[in-house]
TORKOL-4160 file (C-alpha; in steps of 0.2 Angstrom, whole numbers, padded with zeros to 4 digits, m for minus):
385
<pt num="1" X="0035" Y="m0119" Z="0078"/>
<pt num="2" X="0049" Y="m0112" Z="0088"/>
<pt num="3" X="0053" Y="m0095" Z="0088"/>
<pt num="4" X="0063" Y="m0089" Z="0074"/>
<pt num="5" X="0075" Y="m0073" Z="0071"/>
<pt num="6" X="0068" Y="m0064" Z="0054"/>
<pt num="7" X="0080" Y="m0053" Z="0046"/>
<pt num="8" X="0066" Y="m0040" Z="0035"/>
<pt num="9" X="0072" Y="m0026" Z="0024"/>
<pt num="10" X="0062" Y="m0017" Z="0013"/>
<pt num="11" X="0066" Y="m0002" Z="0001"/>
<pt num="12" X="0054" Y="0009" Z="0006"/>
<pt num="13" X="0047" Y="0014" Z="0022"/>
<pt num="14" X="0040" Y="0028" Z="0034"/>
<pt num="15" X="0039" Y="0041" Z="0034"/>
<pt num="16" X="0035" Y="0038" Z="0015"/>
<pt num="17" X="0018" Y="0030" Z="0017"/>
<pt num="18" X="0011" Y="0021" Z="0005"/>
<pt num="19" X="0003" Y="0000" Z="0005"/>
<pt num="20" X="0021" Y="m0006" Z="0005"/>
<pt num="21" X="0025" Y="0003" Z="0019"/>
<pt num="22" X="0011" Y="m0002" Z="0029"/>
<pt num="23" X="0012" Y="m0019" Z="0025"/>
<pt num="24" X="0032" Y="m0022" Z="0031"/>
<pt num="25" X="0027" Y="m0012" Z="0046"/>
<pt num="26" X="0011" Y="m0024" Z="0052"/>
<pt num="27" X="0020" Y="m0039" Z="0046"/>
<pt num="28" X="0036" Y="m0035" Z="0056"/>
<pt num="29" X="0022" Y="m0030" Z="0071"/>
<pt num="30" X="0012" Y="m0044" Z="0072"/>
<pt num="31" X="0027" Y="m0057" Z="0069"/>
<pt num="32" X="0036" Y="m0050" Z="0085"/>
<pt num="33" X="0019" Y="m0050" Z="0094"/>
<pt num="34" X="0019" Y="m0068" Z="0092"/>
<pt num="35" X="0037" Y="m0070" Z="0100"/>
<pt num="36" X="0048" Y="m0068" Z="0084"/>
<pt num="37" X="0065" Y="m0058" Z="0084"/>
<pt num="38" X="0063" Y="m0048" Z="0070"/>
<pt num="39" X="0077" Y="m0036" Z="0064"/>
<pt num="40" X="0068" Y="m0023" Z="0050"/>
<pt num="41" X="0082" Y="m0014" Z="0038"/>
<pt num="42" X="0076" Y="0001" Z="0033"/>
<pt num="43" X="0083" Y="0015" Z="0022"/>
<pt num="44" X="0083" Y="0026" Z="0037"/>
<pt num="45" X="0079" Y="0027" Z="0056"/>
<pt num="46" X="0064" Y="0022" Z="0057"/>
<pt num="47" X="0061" Y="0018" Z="0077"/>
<pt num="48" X="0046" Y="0031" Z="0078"/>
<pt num="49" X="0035" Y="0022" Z="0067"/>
<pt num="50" X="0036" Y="0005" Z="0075"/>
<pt num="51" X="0026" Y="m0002" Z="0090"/>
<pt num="52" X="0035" Y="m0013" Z="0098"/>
<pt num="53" X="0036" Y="m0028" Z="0110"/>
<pt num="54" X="0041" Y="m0030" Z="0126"/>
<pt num="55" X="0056" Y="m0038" Z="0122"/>
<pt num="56" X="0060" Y="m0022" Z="0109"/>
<pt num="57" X="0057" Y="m0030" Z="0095"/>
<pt num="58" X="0053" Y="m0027" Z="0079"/>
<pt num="59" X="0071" Y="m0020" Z="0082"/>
<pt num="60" X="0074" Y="m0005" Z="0067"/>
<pt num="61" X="0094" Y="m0004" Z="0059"/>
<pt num="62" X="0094" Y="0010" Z="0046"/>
<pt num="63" X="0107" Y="0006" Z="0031"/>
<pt num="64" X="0108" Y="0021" Z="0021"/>
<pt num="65" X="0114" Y="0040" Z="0023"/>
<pt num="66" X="0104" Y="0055" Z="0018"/>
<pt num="67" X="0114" Y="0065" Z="0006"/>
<pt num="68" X="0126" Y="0053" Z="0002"/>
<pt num="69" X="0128" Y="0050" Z="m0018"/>
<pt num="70" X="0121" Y="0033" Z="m0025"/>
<pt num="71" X="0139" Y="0024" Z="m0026"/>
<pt num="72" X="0144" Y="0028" Z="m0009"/>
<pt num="73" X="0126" Y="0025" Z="m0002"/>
<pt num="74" X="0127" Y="0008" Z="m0012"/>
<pt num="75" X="0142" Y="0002" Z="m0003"/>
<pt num="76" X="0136" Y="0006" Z="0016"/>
<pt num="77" X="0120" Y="m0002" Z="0013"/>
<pt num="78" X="0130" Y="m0018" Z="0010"/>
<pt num="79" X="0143" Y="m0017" Z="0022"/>
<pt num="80" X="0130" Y="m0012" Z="0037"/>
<pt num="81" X="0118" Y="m0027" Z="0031"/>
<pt num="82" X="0132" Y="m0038" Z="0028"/>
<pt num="83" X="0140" Y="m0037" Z="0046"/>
<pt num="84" X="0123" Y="m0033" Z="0056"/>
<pt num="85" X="0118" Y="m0051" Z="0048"/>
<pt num="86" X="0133" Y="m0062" Z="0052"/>
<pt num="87" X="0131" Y="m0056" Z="0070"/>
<pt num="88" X="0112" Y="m0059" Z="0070"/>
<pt num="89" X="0114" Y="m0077" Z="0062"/>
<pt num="90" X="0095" Y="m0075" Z="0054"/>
<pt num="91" X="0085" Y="m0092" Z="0051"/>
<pt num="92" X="0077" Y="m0084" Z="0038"/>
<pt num="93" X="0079" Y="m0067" Z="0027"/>
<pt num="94" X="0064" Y="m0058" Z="0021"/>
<pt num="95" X="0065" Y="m0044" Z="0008"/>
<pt num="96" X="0050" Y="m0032" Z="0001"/>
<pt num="97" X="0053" Y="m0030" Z="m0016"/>
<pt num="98" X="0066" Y="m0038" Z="m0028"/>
<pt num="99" X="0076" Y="m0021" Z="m0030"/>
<pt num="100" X="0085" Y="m0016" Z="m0019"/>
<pt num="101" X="0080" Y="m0023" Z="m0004"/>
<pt num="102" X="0080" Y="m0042" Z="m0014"/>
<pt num="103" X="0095" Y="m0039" Z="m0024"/>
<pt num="104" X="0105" Y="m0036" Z="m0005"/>
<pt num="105" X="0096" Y="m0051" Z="0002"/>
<pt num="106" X="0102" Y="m0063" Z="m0012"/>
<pt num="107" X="0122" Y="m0056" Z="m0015"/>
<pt num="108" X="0124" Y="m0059" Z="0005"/>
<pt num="109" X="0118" Y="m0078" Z="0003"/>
<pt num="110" X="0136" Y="m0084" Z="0006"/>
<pt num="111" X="0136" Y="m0074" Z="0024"/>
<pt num="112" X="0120" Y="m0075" Z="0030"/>
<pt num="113" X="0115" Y="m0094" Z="0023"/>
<pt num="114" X="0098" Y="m0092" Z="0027"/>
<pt num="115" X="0083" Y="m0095" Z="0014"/>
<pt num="116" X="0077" Y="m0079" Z="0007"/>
<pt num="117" X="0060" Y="m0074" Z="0004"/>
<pt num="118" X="0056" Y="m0058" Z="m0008"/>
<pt num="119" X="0038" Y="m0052" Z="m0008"/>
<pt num="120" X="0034" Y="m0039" Z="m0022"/>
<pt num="121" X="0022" Y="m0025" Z="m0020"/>
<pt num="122" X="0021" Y="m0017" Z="m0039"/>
<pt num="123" X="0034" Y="m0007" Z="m0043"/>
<pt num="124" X="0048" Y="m0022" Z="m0042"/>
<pt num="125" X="0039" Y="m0031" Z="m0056"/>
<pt num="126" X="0024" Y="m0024" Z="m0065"/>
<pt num="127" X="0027" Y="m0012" Z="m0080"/>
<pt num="128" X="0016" Y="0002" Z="m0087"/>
<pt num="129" X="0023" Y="0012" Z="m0102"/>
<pt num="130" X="0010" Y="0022" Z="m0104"/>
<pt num="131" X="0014" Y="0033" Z="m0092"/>
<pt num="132" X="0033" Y="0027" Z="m0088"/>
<pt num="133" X="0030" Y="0016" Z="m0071"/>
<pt num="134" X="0040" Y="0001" Z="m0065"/>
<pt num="135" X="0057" Y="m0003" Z="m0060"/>
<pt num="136" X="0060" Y="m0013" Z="m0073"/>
<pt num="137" X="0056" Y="0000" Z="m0088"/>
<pt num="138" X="0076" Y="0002" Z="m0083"/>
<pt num="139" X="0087" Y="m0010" Z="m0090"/>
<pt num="140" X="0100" Y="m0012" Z="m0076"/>
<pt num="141" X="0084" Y="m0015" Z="m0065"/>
<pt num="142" X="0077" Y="m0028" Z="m0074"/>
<pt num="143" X="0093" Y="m0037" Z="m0075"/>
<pt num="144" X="0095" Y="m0037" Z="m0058"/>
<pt num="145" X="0075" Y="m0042" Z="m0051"/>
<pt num="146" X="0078" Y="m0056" Z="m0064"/>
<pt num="147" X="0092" Y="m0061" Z="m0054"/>
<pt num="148" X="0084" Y="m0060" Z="m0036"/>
<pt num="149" X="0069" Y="m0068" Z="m0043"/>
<pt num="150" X="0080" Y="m0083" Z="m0050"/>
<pt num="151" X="0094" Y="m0084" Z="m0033"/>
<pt num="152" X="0079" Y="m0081" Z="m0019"/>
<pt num="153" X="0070" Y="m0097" Z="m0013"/>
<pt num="154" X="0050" Y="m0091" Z="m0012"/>
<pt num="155" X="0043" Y="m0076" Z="m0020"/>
<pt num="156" X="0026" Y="m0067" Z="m0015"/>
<pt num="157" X="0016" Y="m0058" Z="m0023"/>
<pt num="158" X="0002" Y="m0049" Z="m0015"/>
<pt num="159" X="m0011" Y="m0053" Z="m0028"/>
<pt num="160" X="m0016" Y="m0067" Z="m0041"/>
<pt num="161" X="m0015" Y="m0053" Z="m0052"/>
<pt num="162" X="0002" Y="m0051" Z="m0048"/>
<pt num="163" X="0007" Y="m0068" Z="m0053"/>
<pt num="164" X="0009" Y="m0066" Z="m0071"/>
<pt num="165" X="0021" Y="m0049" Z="m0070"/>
<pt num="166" X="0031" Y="m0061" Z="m0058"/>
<pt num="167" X="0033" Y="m0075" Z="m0070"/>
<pt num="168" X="0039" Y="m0061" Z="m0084"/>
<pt num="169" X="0050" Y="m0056" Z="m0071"/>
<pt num="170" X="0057" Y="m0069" Z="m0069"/>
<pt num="171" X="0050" Y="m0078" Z="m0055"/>
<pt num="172" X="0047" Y="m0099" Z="m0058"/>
<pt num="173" X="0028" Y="m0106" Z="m0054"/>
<pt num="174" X="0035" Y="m0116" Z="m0040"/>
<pt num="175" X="0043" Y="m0104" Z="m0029"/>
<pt num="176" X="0029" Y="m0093" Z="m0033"/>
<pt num="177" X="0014" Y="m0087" Z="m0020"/>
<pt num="178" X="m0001" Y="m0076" Z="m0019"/>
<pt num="179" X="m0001" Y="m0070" Z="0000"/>
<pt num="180" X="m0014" Y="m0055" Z="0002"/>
<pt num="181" X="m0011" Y="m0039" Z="0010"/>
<pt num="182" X="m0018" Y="m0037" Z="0030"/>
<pt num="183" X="m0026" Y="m0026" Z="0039"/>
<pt num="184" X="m0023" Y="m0020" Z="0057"/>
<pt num="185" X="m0037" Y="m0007" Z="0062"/>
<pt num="186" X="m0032" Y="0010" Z="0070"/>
<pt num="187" X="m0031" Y="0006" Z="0090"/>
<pt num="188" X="m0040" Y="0022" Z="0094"/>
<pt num="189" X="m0057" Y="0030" Z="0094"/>
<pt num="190" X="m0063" Y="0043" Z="0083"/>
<pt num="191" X="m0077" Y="0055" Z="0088"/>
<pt num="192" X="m0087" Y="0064" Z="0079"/>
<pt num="193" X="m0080" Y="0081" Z="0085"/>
<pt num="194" X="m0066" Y="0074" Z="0081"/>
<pt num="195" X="m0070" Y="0073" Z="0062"/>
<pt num="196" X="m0078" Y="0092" Z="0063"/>
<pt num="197" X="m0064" Y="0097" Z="0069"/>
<pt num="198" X="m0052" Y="0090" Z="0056"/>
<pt num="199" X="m0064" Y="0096" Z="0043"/>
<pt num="200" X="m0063" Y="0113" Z="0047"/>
<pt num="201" X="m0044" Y="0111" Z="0048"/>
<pt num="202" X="m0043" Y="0109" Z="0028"/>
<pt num="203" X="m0057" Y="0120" Z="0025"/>
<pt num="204" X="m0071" Y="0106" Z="0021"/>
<pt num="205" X="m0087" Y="0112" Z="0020"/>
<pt num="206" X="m0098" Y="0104" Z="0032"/>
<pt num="207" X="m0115" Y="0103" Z="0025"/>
<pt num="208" X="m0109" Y="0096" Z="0009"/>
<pt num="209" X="m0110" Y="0077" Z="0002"/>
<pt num="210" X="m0090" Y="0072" Z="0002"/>
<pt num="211" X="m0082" Y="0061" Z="m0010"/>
<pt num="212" X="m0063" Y="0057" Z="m0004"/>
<pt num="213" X="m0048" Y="0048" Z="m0011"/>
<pt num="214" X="m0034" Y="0045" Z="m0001"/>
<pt num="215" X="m0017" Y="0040" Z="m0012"/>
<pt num="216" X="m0002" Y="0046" Z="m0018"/>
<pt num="217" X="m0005" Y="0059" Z="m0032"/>
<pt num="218" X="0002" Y="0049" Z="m0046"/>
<pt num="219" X="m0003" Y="0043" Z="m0064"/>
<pt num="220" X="m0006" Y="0028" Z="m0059"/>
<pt num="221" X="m0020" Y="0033" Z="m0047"/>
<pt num="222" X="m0032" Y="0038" Z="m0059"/>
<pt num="223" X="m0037" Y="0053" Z="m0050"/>
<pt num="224" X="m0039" Y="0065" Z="m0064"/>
<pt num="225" X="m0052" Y="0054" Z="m0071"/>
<pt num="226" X="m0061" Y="0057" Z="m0054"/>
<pt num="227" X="m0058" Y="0077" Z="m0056"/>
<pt num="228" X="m0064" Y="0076" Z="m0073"/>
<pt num="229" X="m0082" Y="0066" Z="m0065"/>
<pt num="230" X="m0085" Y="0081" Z="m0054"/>
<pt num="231" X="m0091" Y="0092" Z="m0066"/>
<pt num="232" X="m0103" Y="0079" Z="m0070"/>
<pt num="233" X="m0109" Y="0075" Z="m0052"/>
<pt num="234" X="m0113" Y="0093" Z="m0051"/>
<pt num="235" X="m0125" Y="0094" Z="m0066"/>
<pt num="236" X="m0135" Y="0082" Z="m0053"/>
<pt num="237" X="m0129" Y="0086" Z="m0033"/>
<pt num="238" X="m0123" Y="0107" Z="m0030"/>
<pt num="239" X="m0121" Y="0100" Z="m0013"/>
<pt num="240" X="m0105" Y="0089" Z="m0017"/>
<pt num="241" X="m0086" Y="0093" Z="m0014"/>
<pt num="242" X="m0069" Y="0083" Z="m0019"/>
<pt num="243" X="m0058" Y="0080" Z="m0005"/>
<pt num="244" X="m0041" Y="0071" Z="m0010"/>
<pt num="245" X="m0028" Y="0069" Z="0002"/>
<pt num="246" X="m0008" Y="0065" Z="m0001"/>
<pt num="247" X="0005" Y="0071" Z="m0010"/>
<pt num="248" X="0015" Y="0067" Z="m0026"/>
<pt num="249" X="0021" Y="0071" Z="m0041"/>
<pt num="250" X="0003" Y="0077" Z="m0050"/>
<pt num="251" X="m0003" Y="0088" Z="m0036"/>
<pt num="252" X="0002" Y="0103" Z="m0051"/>
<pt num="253" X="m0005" Y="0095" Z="m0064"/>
<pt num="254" X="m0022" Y="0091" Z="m0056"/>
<pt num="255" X="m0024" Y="0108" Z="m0048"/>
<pt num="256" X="m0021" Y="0115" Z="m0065"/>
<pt num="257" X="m0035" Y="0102" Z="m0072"/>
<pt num="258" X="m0047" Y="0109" Z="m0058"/>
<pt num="259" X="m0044" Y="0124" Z="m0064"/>
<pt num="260" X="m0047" Y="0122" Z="m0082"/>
<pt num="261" X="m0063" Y="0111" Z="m0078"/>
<pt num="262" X="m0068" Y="0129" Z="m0067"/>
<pt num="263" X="m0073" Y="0116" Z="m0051"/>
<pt num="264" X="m0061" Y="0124" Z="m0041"/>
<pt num="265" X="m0075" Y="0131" Z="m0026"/>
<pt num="266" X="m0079" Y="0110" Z="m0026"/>
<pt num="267" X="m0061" Y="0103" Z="m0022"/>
<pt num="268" X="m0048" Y="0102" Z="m0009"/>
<pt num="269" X="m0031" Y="0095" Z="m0010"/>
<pt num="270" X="m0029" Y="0092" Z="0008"/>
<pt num="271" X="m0009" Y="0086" Z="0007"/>
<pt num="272" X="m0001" Y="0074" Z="0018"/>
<pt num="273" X="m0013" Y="0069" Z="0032"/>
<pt num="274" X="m0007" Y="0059" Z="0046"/>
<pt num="275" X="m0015" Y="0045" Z="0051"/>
<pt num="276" X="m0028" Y="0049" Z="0064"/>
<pt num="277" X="m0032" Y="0066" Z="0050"/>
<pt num="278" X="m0033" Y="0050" Z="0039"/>
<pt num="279" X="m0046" Y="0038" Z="0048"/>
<pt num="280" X="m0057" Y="0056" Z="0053"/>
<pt num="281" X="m0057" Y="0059" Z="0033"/>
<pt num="282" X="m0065" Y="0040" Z="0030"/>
<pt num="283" X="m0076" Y="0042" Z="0043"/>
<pt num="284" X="m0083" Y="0058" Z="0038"/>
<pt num="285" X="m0085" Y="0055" Z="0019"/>
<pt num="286" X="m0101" Y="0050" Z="0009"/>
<pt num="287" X="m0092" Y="0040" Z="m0005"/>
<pt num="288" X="m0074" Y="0034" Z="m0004"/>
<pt num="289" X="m0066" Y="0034" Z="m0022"/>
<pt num="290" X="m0052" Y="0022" Z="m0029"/>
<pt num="291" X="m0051" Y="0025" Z="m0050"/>
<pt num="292" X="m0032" Y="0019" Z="m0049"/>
<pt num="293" X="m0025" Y="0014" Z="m0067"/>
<pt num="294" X="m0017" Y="m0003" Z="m0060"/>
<pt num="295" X="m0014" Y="m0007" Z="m0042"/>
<pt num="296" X="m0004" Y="m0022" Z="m0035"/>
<pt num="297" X="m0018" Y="m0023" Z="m0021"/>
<pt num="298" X="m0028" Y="m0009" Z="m0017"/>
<pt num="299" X="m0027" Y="m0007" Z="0005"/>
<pt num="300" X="m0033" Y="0009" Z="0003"/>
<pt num="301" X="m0049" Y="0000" Z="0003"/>
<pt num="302" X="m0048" Y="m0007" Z="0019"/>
<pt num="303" X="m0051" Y="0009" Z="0032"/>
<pt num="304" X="m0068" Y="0013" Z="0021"/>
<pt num="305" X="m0074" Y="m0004" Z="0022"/>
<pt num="306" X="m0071" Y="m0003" Z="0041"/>
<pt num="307" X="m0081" Y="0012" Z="0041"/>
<pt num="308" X="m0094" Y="0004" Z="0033"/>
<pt num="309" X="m0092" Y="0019" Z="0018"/>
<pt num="310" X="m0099" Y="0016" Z="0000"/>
<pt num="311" X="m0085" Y="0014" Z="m0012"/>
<pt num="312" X="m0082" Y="0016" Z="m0030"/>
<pt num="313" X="m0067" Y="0010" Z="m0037"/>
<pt num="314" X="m0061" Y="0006" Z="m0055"/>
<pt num="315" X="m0061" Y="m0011" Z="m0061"/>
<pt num="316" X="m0043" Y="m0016" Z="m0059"/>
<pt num="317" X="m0040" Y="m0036" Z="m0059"/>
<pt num="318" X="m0031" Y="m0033" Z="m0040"/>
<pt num="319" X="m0046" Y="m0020" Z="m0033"/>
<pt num="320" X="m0060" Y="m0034" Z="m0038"/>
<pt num="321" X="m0051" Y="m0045" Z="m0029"/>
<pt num="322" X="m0053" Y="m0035" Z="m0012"/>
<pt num="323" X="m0066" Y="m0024" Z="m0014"/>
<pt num="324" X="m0077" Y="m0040" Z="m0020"/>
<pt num="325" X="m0095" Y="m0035" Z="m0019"/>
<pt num="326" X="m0092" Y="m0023" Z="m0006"/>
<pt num="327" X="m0093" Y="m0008" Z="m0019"/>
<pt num="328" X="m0097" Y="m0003" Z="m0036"/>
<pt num="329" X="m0083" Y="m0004" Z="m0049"/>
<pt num="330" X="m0082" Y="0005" Z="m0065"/>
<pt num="331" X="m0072" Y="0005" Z="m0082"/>
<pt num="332" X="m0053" Y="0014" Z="m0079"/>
<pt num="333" X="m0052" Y="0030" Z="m0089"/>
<pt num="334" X="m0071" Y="0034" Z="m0088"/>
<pt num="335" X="m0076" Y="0050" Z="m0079"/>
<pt num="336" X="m0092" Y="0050" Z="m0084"/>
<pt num="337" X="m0096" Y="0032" Z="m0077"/>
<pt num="338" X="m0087" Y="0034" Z="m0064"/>
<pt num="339" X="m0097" Y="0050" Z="m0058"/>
<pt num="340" X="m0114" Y="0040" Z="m0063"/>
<pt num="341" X="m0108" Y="0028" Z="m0051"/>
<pt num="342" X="m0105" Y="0040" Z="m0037"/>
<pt num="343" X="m0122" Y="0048" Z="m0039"/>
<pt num="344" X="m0132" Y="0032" Z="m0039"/>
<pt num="345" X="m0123" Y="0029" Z="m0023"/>
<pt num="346" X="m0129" Y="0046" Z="m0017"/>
<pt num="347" X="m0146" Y="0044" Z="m0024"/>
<pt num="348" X="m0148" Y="0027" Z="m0015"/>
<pt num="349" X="m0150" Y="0024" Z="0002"/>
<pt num="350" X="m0152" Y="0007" Z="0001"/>
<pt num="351" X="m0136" Y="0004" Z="m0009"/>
<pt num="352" X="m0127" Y="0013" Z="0004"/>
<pt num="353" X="m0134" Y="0002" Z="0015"/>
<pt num="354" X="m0131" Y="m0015" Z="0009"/>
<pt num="355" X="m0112" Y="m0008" Z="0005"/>
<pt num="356" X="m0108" Y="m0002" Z="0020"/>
<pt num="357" X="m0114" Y="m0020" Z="0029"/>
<pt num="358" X="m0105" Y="m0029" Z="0014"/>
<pt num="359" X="m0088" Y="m0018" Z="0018"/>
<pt num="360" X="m0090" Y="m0021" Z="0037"/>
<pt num="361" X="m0088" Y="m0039" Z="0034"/>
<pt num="362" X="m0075" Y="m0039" Z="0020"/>
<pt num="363" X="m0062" Y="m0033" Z="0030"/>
<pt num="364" X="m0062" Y="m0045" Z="0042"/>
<pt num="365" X="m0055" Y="m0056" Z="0030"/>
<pt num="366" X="m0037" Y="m0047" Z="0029"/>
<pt num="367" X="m0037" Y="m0049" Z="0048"/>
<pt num="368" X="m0018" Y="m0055" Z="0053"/>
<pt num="369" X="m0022" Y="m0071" Z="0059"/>
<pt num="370" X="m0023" Y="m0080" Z="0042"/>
<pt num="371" X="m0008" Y="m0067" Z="0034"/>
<pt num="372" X="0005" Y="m0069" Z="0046"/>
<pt num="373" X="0001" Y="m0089" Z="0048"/>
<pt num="374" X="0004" Y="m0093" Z="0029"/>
<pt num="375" X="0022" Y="m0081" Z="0030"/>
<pt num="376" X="0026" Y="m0093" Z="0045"/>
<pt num="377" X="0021" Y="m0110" Z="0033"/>
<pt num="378" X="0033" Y="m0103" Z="0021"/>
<pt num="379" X="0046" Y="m0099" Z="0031"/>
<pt num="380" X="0045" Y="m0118" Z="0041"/>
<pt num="381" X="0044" Y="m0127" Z="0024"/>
<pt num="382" X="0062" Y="m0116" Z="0019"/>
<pt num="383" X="0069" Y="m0123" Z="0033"/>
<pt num="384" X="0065" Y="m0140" Z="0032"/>
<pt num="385" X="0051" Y="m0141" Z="0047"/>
């Protein structure tokens, strides 16, 4: 296949870090490892967080402003994309998520004339009243990722779970594809001192059994559910302590909850970690925890399985479909099976044997290889090869 020049723009991206964000940034990676010119649009400068090529690429143009108001933010997204594109003449434009970054792909058609592929991670498309998630929970939105979804030529999602909120989206079963997240391992070592010495840092005690969950503190993520299992875990372990690292919008909320559940001596909210914090985190923890409400994927999963680390998820369509049997999976919602869960993982050496061997084989199925070579079958069939 010869070498193509990929226009990528996303909606999000470092240093917000999430899936998403991980996801453009190894799939702009490994592309231009394999001698692609790929041009990744972000909302803002983004060069830092990029390893690049020796050519320089993936090659990073920021589109938006900070402090600029929405209207006037609106129109220099457009008129940077539009004119950075009819220089670049892409063969093929990629967009993560159908709003905004799909919505632009599809509206500068007429001056890029290149076949666009949108791939969704969630937000774009899935919808959670309940507790007020998804884009499309506003009109205007929905409107306009129906329209991406109808005027781009493939949609992915990053799931089979995924592919019924894309049909109600707006999406049509024969543009429509499941391509599953990847993983790209951290290319550096970490030592055990390393872990101490990380530990000590956020104050984690460390003769203690450590349950960790690593996500943005959102509704979504379940993670009061886990606070609430806690309490329980102790009736059985004294020894165990709740590390959660990340930040969002329900840090308060569940600090208040720890409170009122009077755990507080058994918890830490660690914050933002960066990412060798992160890796030293996994590898120092007893049992990995995931009870998210709804995930699009679930690559948080992917470090613990590296590390060979027992995990205990909830039993989300999209987690069962990575985690497979490489952990135990619970009800959502259900502290107290979640905390029987994680204490037969405590309990049971054996179980955390056969999981940690399960994980350190699972992962190598979200190795790029296979990824980044189904992106590339899409993008040949688009252009006629």
């Amino acid at each position: 296949m010869k070498k193509l020049k990929i226009a990528m723009l996303t909606t999000t991206f470092f240093p917000q870090v999430g899936g998403a964000e991980y996801q453009v940034k190894w799939l702009a990676e490994e592309l231009a490892k394999r001698g692609h010119e790929v041009y990744l649009f972000t909302p803002y400068e983004a060069d830092e967080f990029l390893e690049k090529n020796e050519n320089g690429f993936p090659k990073n143009i920021a589109l938006r402003k900070r402090g600029a108001n929405s209207f006037s933010d609106a129109f220099r997204m457009l008129y940077r994309f539009a004119k950075a594109i009819k220089r670049i003449k892409p063969d093929v434009v990629h967009a993560h998520y159908a709003f905004s970054a799909g919505f632009l792909a599809v509206i500068t058609k007429p001056i890029h004339k290149a076949p666009v592929v949108i791939t969704s991670h969630e937000e774009d498309i899935r919808v959670i009243k309940e507790i007020g998630y998804g884009m499309r929970l506003k009109w205007y939105k929905r409107l306009l990722i129906n329209l991406s979804l109808k005027l781009c030529d493939a949609h992915v999602v990053v799931s089979d779970t995924m592919k019924k909120d894309a049909l109600e989206s707006g999406s049509k079963e024969k543009k429509l594809q499941a391509i599953y997240n990847m993983y790209v391992p951290l290319n550096a070592e970490i030592d055990d001192e390393y872990v101490k010495n990380v530990k000590e840092k956020y104050d984690i005690p460390l003769d203690k059994k450590i349950i960790l969950s690593v996500s943005r503190l959102h509704k979504r993520k379940g993670l009061n559910y886990l606070v609430m299992s806690l309490k329980d875990i102790g009736t059985s372990y004294s020894d165990v302590y709740l590390v959660i690292a990340g930040c969002g919008d329900e840090q308060k909320e569940l600090e208040e909850l720890v409170k009122e559940l009077n755990v507080g001596k058994s918890v830490t909210f660690a914050g933002f970690v960066d990412e060798m914090e992160k890796h030293a985190l996994i590898k120092g923890c007893d049992v990995f925890c995931m009870p998210s409400l709804s995930e699009a994927f679930g690559i948080s999963l992917f470090d613990p399985m590296f590390y060979g680390k027992s995990i205990v998820a909830s039993d989300d369509e999209a987690i069962k479909e990575v985690l497979g049997s490489a952990g135990l999976t619970v009800p959502k919602k259900d502290p107290i099976l979640l905390s029987k869960a994680i204490t037969k993982i405590l309990k049971d050496k054996n179980l955390r044997g056969t999981l940690s061997e399960r994980g350190r084989e699972r992962y190598k199925l979200f190795m790029p290889d296979r990824i980044i070579n189904t992106y590339l079958e899409i993008y040949k069939r688009l252009l006629g090869g």
